[in-house]
C-alpha positions as CSV (number, residue, x, y, z in Angstrom):
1,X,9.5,8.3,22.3
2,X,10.7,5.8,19.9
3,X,9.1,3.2,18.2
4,X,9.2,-0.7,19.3
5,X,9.4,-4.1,18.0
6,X,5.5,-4.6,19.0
7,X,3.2,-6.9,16.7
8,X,0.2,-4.8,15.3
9,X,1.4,-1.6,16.8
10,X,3.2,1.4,15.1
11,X,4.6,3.8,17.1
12,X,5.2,7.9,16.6
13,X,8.3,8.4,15.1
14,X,8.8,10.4,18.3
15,X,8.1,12.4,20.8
16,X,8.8,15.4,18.3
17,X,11.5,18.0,19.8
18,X,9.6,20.8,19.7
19,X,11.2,24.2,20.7
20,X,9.4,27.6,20.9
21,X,10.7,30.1,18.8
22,X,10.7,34.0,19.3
23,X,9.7,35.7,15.8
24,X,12.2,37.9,14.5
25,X,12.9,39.4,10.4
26,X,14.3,36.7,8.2
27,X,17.1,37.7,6.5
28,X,19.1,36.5,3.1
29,X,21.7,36.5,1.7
30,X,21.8,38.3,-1.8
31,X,23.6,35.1,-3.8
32,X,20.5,33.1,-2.4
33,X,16.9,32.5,-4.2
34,X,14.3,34.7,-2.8
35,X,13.0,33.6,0.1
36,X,9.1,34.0,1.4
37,X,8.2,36.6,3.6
38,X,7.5,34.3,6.7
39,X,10.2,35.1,9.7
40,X,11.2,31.6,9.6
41,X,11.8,31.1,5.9
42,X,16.0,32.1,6.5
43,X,15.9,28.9,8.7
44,X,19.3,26.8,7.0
45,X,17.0,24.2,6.7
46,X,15.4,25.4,3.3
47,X,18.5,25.7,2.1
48,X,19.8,22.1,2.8
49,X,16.6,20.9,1.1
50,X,17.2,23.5,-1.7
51,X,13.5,24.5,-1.4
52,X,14.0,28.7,-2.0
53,X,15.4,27.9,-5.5
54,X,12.4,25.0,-6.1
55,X,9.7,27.8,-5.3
56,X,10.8,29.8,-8.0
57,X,9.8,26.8,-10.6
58,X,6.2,26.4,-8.4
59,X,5.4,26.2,-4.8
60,X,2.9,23.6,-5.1
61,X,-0.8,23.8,-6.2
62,X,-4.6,23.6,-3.9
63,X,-5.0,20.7,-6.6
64,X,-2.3,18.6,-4.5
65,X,-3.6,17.1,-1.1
66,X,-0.8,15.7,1.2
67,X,-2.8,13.2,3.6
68,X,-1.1,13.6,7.2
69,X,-1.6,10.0,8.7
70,X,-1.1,11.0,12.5
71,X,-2.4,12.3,15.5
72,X,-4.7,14.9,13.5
73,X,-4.1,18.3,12.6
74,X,-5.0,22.0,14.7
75,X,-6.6,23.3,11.4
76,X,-7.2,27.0,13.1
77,X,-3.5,27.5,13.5
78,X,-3.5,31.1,11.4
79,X,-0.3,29.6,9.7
80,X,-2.3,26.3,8.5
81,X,-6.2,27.9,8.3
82,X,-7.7,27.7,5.0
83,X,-5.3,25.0,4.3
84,X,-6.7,21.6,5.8
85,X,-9.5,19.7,3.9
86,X,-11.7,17.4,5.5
87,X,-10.3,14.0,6.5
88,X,-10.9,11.1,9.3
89,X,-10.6,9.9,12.8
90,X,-10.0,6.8,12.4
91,X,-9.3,6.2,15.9
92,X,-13.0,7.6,16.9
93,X,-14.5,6.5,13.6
94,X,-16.0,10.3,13.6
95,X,-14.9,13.3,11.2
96,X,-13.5,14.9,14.1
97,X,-9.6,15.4,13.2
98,X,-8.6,17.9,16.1
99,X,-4.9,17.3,17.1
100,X,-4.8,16.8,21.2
101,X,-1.3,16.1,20.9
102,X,0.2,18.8,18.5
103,X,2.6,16.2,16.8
104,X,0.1,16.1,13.6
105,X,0.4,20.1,13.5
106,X,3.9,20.5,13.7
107,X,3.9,17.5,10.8
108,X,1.4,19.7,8.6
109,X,3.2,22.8,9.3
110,X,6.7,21.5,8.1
111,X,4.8,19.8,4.9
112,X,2.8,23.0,3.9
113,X,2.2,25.7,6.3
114,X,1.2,29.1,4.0
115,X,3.3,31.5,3.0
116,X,1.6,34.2,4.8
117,X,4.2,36.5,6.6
118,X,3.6,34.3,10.0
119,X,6.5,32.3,11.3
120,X,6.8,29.3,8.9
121,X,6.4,28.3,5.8
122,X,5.7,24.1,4.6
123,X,7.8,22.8,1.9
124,X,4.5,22.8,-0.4
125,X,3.3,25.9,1.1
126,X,0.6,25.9,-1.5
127,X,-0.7,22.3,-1.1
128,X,-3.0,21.4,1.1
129,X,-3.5,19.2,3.9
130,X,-6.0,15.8,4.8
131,X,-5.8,14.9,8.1
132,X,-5.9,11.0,8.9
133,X,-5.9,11.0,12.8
134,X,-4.6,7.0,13.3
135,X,-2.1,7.8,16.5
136,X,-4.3,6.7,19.8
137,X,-4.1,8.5,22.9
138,X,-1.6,6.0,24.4
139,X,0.5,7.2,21.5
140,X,0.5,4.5,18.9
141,X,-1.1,3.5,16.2
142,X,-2.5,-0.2,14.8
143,X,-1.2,-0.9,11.5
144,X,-4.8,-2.3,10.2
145,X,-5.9,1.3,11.2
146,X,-3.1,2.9,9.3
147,X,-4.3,0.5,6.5
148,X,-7.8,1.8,6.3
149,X,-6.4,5.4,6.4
150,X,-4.3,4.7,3.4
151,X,-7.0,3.6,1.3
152,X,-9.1,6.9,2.1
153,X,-6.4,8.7,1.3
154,X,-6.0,6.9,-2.0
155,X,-10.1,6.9,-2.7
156,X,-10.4,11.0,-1.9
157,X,-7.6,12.0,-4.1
158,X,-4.4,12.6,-2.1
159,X,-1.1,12.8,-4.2
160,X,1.4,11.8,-1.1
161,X,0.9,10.5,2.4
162,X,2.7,11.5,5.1
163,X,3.5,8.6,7.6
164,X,5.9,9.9,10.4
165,X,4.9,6.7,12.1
166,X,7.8,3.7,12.7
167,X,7.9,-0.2,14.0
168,X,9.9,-3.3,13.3
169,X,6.9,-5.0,13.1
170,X,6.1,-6.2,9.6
171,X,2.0,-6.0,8.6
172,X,0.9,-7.7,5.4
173,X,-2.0,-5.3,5.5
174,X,-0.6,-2.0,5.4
175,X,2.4,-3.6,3.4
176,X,-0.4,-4.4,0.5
177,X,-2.4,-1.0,0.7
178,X,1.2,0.5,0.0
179,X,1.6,-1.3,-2.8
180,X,-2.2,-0.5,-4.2
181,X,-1.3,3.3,-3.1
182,X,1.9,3.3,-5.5
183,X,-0.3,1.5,-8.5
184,X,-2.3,4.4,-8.1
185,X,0.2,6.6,-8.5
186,X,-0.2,7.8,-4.8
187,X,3.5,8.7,-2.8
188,X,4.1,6.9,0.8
189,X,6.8,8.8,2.5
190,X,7.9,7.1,5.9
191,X,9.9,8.3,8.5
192,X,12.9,5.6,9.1
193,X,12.9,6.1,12.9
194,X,14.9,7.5,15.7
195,X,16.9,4.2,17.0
196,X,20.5,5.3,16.1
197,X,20.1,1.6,14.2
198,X,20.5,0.0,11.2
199,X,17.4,-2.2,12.1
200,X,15.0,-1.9,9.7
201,X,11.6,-0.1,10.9
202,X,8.5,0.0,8.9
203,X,6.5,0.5,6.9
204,X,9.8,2.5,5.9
205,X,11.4,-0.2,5.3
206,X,8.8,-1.5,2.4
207,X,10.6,-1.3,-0.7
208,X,7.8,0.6,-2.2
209,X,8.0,3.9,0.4
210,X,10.1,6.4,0.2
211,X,11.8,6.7,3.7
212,X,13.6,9.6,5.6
213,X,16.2,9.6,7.5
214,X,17.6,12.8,9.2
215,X,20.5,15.0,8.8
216,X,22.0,18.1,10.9
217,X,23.0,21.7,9.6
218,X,26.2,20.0,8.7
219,X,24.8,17.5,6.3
220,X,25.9,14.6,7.9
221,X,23.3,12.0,9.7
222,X,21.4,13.2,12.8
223,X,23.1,11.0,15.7
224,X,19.9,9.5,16.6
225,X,18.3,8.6,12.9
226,X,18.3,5.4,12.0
227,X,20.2,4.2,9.1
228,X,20.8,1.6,6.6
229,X,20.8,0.5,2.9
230,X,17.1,0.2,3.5
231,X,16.6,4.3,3.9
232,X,16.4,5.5,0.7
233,X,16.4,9.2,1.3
234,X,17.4,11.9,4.3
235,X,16.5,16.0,4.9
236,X,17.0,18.4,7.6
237,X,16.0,17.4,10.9
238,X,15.1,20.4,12.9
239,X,12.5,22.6,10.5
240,X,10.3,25.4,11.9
241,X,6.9,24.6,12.1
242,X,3.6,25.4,13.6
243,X,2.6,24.5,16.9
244,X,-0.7,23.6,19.2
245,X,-1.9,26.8,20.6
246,X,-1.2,28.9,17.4
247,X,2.7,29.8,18.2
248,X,5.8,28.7,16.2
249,X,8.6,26.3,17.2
250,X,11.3,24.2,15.8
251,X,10.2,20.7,15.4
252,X,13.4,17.9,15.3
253,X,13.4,14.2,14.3
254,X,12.9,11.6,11.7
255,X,9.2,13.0,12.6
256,X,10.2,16.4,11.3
257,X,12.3,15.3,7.6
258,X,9.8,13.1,6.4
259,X,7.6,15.6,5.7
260,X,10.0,17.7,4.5
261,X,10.3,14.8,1.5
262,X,6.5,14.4,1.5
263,X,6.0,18.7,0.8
264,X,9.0,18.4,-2.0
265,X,7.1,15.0,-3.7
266,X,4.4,17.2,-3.8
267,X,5.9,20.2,-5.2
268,X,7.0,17.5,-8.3
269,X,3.7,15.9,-8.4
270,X,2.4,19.8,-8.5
271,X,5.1,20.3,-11.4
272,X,4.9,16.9,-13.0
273,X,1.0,15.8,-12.7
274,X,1.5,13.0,-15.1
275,X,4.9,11.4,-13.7
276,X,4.4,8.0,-12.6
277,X,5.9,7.4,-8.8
278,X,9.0,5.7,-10.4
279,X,9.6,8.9,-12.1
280,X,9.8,11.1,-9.4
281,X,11.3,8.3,-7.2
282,X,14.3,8.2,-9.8
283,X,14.5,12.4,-10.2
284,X,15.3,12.3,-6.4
285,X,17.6,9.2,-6.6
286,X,19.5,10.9,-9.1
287,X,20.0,14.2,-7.7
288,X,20.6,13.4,-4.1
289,X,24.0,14.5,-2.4
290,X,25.4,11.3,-1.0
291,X,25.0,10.9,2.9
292,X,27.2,8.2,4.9
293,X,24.1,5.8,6.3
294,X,21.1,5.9,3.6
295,X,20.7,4.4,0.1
296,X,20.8,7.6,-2.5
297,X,21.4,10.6,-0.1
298,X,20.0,14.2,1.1
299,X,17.3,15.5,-1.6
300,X,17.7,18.7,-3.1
301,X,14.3,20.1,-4.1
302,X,15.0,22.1,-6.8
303,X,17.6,19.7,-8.6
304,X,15.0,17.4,-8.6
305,X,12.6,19.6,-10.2
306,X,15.2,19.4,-13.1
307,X,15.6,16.0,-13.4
308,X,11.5,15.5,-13.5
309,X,10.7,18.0,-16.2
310,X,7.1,17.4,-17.4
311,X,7.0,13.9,-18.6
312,X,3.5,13.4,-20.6
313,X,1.1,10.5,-19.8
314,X,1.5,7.0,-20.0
315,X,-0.9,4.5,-19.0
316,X,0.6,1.7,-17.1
317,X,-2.4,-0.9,-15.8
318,X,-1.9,-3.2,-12.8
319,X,-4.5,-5.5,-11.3
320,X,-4.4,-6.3,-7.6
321,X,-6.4,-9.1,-5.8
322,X,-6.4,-12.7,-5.9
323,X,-8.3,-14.2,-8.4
324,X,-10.9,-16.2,-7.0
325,X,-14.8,-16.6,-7.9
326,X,-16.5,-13.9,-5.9
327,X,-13.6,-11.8,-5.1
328,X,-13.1,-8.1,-6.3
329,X,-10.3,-7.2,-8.8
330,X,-9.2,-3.8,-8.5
331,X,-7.4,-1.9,-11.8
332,X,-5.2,1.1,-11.6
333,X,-3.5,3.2,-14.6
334,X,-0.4,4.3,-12.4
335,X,-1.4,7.9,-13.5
336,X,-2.6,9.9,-9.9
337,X,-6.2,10.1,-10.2
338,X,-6.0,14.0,-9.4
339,X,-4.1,14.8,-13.2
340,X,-7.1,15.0,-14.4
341,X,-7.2,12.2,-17.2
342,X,-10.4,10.2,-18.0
343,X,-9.6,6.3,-17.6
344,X,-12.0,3.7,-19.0
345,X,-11.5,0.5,-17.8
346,X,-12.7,-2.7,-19.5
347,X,-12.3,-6.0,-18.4
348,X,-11.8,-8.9,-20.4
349,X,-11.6,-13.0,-19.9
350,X,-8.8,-14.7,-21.7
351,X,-8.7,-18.3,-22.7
352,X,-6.3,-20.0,-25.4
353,X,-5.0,-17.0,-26.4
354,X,-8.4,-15.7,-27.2
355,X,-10.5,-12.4,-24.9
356,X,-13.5,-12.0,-24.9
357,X,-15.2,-8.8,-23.1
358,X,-16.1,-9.3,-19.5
359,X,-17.4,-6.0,-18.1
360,X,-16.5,-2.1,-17.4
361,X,-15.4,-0.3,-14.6
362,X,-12.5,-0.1,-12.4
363,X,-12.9,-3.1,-10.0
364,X,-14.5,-6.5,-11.2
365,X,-15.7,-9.1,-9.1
366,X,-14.8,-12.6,-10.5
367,X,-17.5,-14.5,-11.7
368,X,-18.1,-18.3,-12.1
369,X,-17.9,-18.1,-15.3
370,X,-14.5,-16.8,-15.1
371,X,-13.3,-20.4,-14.0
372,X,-9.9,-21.4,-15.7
373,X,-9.6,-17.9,-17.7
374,X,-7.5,-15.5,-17.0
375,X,-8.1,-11.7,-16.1
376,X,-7.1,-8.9,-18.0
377,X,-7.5,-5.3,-18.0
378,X,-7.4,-2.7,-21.2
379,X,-7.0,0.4,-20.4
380,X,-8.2,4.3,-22.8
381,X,-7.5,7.1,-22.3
382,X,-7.8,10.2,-24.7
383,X,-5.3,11.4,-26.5
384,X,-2.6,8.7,-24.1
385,X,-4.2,5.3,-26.3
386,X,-4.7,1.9,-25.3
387,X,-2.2,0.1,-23.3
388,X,-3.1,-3.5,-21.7
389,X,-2.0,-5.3,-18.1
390,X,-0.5,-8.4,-17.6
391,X,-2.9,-11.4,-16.9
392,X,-3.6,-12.8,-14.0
393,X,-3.5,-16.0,-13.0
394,X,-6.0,-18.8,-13.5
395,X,-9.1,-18.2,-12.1
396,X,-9.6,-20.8,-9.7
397,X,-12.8,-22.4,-9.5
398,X,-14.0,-24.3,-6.8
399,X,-14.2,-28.4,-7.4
400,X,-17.5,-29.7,-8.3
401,X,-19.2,-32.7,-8.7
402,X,-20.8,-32.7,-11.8
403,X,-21.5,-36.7,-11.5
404,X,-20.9,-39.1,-9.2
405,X,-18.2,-41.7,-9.4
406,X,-18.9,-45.4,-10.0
407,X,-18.0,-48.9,-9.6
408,X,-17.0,-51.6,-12.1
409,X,-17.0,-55.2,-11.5
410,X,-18.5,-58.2,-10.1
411,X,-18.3,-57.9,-6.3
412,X,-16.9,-61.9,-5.5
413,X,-13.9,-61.9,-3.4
414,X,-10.5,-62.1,-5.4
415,X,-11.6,-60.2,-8.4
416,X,-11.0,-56.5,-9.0
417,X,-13.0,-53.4,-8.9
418,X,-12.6,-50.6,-11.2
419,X,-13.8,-46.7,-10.4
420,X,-14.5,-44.3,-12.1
421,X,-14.3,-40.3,-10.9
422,X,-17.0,-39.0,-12.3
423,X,-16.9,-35.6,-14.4
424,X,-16.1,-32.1,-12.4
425,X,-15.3,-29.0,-12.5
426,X,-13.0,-26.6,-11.2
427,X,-10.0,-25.5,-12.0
428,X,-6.4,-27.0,-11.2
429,X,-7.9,-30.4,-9.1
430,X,-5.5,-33.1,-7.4
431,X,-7.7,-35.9,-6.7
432,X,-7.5,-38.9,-4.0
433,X,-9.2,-42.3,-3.8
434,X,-10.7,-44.1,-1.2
435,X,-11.8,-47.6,-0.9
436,X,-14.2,-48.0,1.9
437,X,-15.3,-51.2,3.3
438,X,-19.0,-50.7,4.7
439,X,-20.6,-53.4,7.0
440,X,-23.6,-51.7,9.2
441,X,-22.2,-47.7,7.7
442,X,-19.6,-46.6,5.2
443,X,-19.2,-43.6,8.0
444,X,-17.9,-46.5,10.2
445,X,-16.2,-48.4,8.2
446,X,-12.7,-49.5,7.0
447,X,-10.8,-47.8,4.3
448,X,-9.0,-50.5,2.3
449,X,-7.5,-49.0,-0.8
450,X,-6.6,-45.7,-2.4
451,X,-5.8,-46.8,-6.0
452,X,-8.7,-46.8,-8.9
453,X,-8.8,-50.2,-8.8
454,X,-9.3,-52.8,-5.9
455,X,-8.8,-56.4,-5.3
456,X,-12.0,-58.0,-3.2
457,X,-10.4,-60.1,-0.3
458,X,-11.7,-62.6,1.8
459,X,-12.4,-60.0,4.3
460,X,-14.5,-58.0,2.5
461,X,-17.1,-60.9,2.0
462,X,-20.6,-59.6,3.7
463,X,-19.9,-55.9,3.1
464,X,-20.7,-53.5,0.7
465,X,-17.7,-51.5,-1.1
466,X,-18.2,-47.9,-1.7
467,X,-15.7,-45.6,-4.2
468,X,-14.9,-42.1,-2.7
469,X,-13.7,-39.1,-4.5
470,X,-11.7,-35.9,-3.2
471,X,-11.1,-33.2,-5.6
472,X,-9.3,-30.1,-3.9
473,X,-7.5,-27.2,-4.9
474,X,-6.5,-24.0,-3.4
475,X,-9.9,-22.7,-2.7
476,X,-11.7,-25.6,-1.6
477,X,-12.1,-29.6,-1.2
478,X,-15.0,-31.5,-2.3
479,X,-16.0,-35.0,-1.6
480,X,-18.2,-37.5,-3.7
481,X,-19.5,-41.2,-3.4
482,X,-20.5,-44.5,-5.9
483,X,-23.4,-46.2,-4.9
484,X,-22.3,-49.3,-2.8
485,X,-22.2,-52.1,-4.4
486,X,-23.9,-55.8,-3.7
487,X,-22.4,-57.6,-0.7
488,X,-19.5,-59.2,-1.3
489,X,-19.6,-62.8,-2.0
């Protein structure tokens, strides 16, 4: 079924055409890479992807997770047992992952079924598996949900997330935990939807995903993927694939291609540990064969390999969060946290040009006396170096009054009145004045003025005058009062 344009809601990519398959020898042709002993491995969709010629540079590695974030995952399948790590139900809030609706399974088994000699074989067939059941029994999913899931995913050390999951729908939320995912050096791979549209769908659409569009044993565009400068990226459609139950079908959609991307990111994160994602995101680029309807065009596996080569380390810190008192700063290196290199982290506070240490560790949690610094992060690694983020922004502080304001002058009607603000803190204040005229309560009475100074008038004779102080910025507004002055004469 495909997605719709439904606020908070993400729908399956779709209702996954799944068609049982009889087993029967595989076959190939001598001019061809060898192929894996799985029945299914001559399907012409490994060769589309160029996968037979990738597994002879490395056909993945147990040390590369690829998080399935759907509708859970039948880890007894014989073709996907031994395979699938513990994950979540994020749905139930349990550690139950069992797929009741078999679209998760045939999603696993096209990312990384084993090369076993049963029916298929996954793109990574030596990855493994995390199952993030988000898809509710209705048959969508809520994008804070997916969210969450990313996050785990992140935090227990998956290298690429599976999403075959569309909407029109933007979500801040899930928008921002892709962006922390890529900072951490953690691959999104989206599916771009079955709408025969050039509407965008997310979170495909998110500039920092790497979307999937589908193509047909011809090479062109399946009829019913969507399409658009916005889809980066297509692959074969119809890939054979493990089913609920323990048999074998063929399993077609934007549903099915996307994780045909996500098992060949991982084969070049498995090849490439230390690439940052804008490494392998430009070794796909720039060995796709151009497709009419998408950005860069089909991916070819084992080109891309090629391109990639084995880039050493680099360090490349980014701090996410706003940077408020009392909220947490988080650091990344951009290196995957499964590579294996030991970050330290150390925060510092810069002012006039000048830092000063703060604390260690890879979040921080802004403290007061970060007011009207800025945030920095350094980043060591062994044999890498040193290698510094960008600032933040001001920390704001909150305004403060550190004393209250005042009045100057003699209180007879026609002369003036002076105030004085006081002294506060904060960071970044606009300020506003108030005059208040104050007869039985200054709650109740008149404001007259909203200058520093004020001319008494007739009318003011009898009452007291009280000076009022706002002091606001983005985080908060404060208020402060003089003492009232005599009655007016």
């Amino acid at each position: 079924m495909a997605g719709v344009a439904v606020p908070i809601l993400l729908f399956v990519a779709s209702r996954m055409l799944l068609f049982a398959i009889a087993i029967v020898a595989a076959t190939a042709g001598s001019a061809q890479a060898a192929l894996p002993a799985d029945p299914l491995a001559a399907s012409w969709a490994y060769q589309a992807a160029n996968l037979p010629s990738a597994w002879e540079v490395t056909s993945g590695s147990p040390g590369v997770v690829i998080a399935i974030m759907d509708s859970g995952v039948d880890a007894a399948h014989p073709d996907l047992a031994g395979a699938v790590d513990p994950g979540w139900n994020f749905v139930d809030e349990n550690a139950d992952t069992t797929d009741l609706v078999g679209h998760g399974t045939a999603v696993a088994g096209i990312a990384a079924a084993r090369s076993n000699g049963l029916g298929a074989v996954g793109a990574c067939w030596s990855c493994r598996i995390m199952p993030l059941r988000v898809l509710r029994p209705e048959g969508f999913a809520l994008k804070a949900t997916m969210a969450r899931a990313l996050d785990y995913a992140v935090a227990h050390g998956a290298a690429v997330v599976n999403m075959s999951l569309y909407g029109e729908s933007l979500n801040g939320v899930l928008h921002d935990a892709i962006h922390r995912a890529r900072e951490a050096g953690v691959i999104v791979v989206a599916a771009a939807g079955n709408e025969f549209s050039t509407v965008p769908e997310y979170p495909a659409a998110y500039p920092d995903t790497f979307s999937v569009a589908a193509t047909v044993e011809s090479g062109e565009l399946a009829n019913y993927s969507s399409r658009g400068d916005w889809v980066k990226f297509a692959a074969p459609a119809c890939m054979p694939t493990t089913v609920l139950g323990g048999g074998f079908g063929v399993g077609c959609g934007t549903s099915g291609s996307t994780p045909v991307v996500a098992g060949i990111v991982a084969l070049l994160r498995a090849h490439a540990p230390y690439a940052s994602v804008s490494q392998i995101e430009t070794a796909l680029e720039q060995t796709a064969h151009p497709v009419a309807g998408v950005r860069f065009g089909s991916v070819d596996a084992f080109a891309a390999l090629e391109a990639l080569g084995q880039p050493p380390p680099r360090l490349a810190p980014s701090i996410e969060g706003f940077p408020g008192i009392g909220v947490t700063l988080t650091a990344s290196s951009g290196i995957w946290s499964g590579a294996g290199i030991q970050v330290d982290y150390r925060w510092e506070r810069c002012r006039a040009g000048a830092c000063e240490p703060a604390a260690a560790g890879r979040t921080y949690v802004v403290e007061a006396a970060d007011g009207g610094a800025q945030m920095r992060v350094v980043l060591t690694a062994p044999g890498i170096g040193t290698a510094t983020s960008v600032p933040t922004a001001l920390v704001l502080a909150p305004p403060h009054s550190d004393s209250r304001p005042s009045i100057a002058g003699r209180p007879v009607a026609g002369a003036t009145l002076t105030g004085s603000p006081g002294s506060w803190s904060g960071t970044r204040l606009a300020f506003t004045y108030s005059w208040i005229r104050c007869r039985a309560s200054c709650w109740s009475g008149k404001t007259v003025g909203h200058r520093l100074s004020y001319k008494l008038r007739p009318a003011d004779r009898g009452s007291r005058i009280e000076f009022v102080v706002n002091a606001s910025n983005d985080l908060d507004v404060a208020r402060a009062a003089s003492r009232l002055t005599r009655r007016v004469r």
